[in-house]
N, C-alpha and C positions, 0 to 999 in steps of 0.2 A: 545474590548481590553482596560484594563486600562490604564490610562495616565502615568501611572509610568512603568518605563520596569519590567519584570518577572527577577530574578537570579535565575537559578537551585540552588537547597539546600538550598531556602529562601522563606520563605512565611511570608510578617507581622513578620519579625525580630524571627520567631520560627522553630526551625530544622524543615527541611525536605528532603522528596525524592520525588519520579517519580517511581511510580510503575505501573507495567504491568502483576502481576501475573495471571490474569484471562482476558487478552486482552485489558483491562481497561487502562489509563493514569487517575491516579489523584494527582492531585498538591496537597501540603499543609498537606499531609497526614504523619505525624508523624512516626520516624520510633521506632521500637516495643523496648522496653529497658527490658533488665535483673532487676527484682525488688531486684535480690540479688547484684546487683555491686555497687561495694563503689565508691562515688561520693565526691569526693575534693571538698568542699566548701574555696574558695579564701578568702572570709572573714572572715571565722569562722578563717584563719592562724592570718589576723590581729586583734584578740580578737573585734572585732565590735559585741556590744550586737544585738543580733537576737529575734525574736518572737519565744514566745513557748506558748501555751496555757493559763497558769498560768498569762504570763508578756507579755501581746503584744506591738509592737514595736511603738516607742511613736513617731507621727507625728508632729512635731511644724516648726516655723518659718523656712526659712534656711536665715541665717547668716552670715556675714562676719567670726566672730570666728568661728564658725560650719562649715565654710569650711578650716579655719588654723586646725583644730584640725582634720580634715578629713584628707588634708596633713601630718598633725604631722603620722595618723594613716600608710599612703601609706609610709612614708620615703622621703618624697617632699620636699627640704627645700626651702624656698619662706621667699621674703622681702616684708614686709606691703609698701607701698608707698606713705600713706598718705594721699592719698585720695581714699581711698574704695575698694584698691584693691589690690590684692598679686600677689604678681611677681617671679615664678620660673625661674631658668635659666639653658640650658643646652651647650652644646659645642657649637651648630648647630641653637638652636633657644633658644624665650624665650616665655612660656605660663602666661597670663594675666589672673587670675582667678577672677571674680569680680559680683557684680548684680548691673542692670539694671533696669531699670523702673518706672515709678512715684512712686511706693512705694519699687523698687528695689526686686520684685519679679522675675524676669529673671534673671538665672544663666547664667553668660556667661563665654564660655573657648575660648581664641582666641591666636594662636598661630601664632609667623613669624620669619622668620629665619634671620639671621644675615645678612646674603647675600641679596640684590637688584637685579632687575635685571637693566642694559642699554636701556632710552629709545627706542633707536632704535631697539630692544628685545621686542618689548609692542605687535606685532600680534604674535610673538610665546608663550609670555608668558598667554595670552588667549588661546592661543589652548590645552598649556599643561595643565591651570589650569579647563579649557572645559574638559578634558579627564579623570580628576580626577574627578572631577563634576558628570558624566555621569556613570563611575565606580567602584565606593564606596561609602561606608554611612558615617553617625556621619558627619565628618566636612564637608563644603562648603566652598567652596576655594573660593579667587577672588583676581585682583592683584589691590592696593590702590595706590592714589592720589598719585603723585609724592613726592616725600621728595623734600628739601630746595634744595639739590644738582642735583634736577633732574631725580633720579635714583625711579625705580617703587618697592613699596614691595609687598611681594606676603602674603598674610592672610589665616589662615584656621580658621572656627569659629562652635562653637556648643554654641544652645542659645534654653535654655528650659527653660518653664515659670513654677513656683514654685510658686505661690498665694496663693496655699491650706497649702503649708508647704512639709516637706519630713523625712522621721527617716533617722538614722544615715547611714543606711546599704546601705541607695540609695544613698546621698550624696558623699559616700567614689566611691561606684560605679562608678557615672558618673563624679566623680575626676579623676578615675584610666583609664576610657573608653578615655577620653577629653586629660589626656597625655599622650598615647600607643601611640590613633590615631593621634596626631599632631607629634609626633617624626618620624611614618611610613611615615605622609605625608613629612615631611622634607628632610628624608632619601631617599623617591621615587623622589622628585623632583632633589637632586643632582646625584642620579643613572638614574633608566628607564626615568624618564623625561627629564633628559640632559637639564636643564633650570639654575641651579644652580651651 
């Protein structure tokens, strides 16, 4: 058994199923698609140039601007802060867009919500942020160091390493993946988690 648990309808981040048509179980196995069904491409809405034959899609650096302008593309508005990083803000939380690493190759999206929890909240606020942990992808939760006033905040973070570079199409990507999922997790933690 691998080290990572199995999710039904998930293989290595790519549709699947569980089929049994000939007595068989196989995991992983793709399920059959219509070649005639029109397929909504998301980016093609945000005019993000894409790879065609003729013009393949250009790989360079990713960037501080290269992620404002990825924003610009999603509808994000976000303040520069002046030291290397862009700051979106929403009701509920705020996501930290920025890179990281001795040559600021690591994209990092880290999201936290307005809300703290009460030290004395510190073993439930592990278990809840354990339960998110355990069932779902992209962020990793965890709850940080106390603030000045004592009170614990809770972090969701996605941190992927970019050294080779990335075209536009990815970057707007894991812009749009980085604030879905830190909003869901925001919004799970003040519903089903009851932490917030």
């Amino acid at each position: 058994m691998p080290w990572w648990s199995w999710r039904p309808g998930h293989a290595g981040g790519v549709e699947s199923e569980l089929r049994a048509e000939d007595g068989n179980v196989r995991l992983g196995v793709p399920p059959q698609r219509d070649p005639n069904a029109v397929v909504l491409d998301p980016l093609a809405v945000l005019a993000v140039p894409r790879e065609t034959p003729d013009k393949p899609a250009t790989v360079e650096p990713v960037s501080l601007p290269r992620l404002g302008e990825a924003l610009d593309l999603l509808d994000i508005r976000y303040l520069a802060d002046g030291d290397g990083s862009l700051l979106a803000m929403w009701e509920r939380h705020a996501v930290l867009f920025t890179l990281e690493g001795p040559e600021d190759e690591i994209l990092v999206i880290r999201a936290r919500p307005h809300s703290t929890v009460p030290p004395d909240w510190a073993d439930r606020a592990y278990r809840v942020v354990n339960e998110w942990n355990h069932t779902r992808r992209f962020c990793k939760a965890y709850v940080g160091d106390p603030t000045e006033r004592g009170q614990l905040p809770i972090y969701a973070e996605i941190q992927v390493p970019l050294g080779a570079g990335a075209h536009d199409a990815l970057i707007v990507e894991m812009l749009d993946c980085g604030a879905a999922v830190s909003s869901t997790f925001v919004d799970w933690l003040h519903d089903e988690g009851a932490l917030l």
